[in-house]
Phi, psi and omega in degrees: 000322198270247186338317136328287173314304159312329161319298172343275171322307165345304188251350151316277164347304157312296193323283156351317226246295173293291190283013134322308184254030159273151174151175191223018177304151163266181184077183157332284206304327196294321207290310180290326162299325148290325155321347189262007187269184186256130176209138191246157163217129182274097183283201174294332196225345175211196165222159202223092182265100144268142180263160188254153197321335175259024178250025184230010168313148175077006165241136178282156167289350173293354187244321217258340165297300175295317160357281172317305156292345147333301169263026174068045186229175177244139157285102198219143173260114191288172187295324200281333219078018188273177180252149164241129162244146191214116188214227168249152203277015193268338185285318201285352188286296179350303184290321175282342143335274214294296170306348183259358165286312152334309168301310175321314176308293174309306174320292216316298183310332187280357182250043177197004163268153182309320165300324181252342196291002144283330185277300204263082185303302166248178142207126186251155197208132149328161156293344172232050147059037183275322172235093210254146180255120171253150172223135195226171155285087196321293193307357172241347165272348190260349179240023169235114207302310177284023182266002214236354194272299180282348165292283160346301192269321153238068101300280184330295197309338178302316195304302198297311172338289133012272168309313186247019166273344152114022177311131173268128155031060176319120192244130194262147172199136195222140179243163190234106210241124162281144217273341194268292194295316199081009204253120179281133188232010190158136139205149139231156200254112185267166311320324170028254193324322171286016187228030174265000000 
């Protein structure tokens, strides 16, 4: 349960982060709400992920710099306080490796954690998380105030991937397919649904 939850939290937090830089304002204000997102560009020879400043509170840049270099990537503190991490694409595969096993990972816990694991038989996923199967036990799922708590985290977790795979306005759809009947019981479509 406690890890769960902290994951939750984890990509709420990301979520935040992401849906910063949607909006359609002019001006000044558009400029600065993008900045505050995660935005990636896959050049010829590296890639470049800039964060945005709150997601380093409470680190000096000289910690959130030295950091960086440690695992062989450059570091830069931007005007706004946003971070440019800039690395090579063998790291970044690298990086992106290490994240979908973590996801993979995260799936995995969620049909064995104490909340769900009556409810959440499998969760099946694409290799680049656009489309996840959660497969459940319809009458406990349908009768559990958090079950609906796992759809939500992987939609997230799909988005964040996405995102920092260098996917433009990534679309996730995650269904929720009961285990006896085969009968899709929800899908939804991220970010979609938040902006309904």
């Amino acid at each position: 349960m406690k890890k769960t939850l902290i994951a939750i939290i984890t990509i709420l937090a990301l979520l935040l982060s992401l849906t910063a830089c949607g909006g359609n304002n002019s001006g000044t204000n558009q400029g600065q709400e993008e900045k505050s997102g995660v935005e990636v560009d896959k050049g010829l020879l590296d890639v470049s992920i800039s964060l945005p400043a709150s997601m380093f509170e409470g680190q000096s840049s000289e910690e959130v710099i030295a950091g960086a270099k440690e695992k062989g990537i450059t570091a830069s503190v931007n005007d706004d306080g946003s971070y440019t991490y800039v690395m090579s694409k063998v790291k970044h595969n690298e990086m992106m490796s290490e994240m979908r096993e973590q996801l993979k990972t995260s799936f995995a816990e969620m049909t064995t954690d104490e909340t769900y694991a009556e409810i959440i038989k499998e969760i099946k996923h694409n290799d680049n998380f656009t489309d996840i199967t959660i497969i459940v036990d319809k009458a406990k799922y349908e009768n559990n105030l958090f079950a609906g708590m796992s759809t939500f985290a992987c939609g997230l977790s799909g988005m964040m991937f996405n995102t920092f795979n260098g996917t433009k306005d990534p679309k996730i759809t995650v269904n929720v397919k009961d285990a006896d009947s085969g009968e899709i019981i929800n899908s939804v479509v991220y970010p979609d649904v938040m902006n309904d």
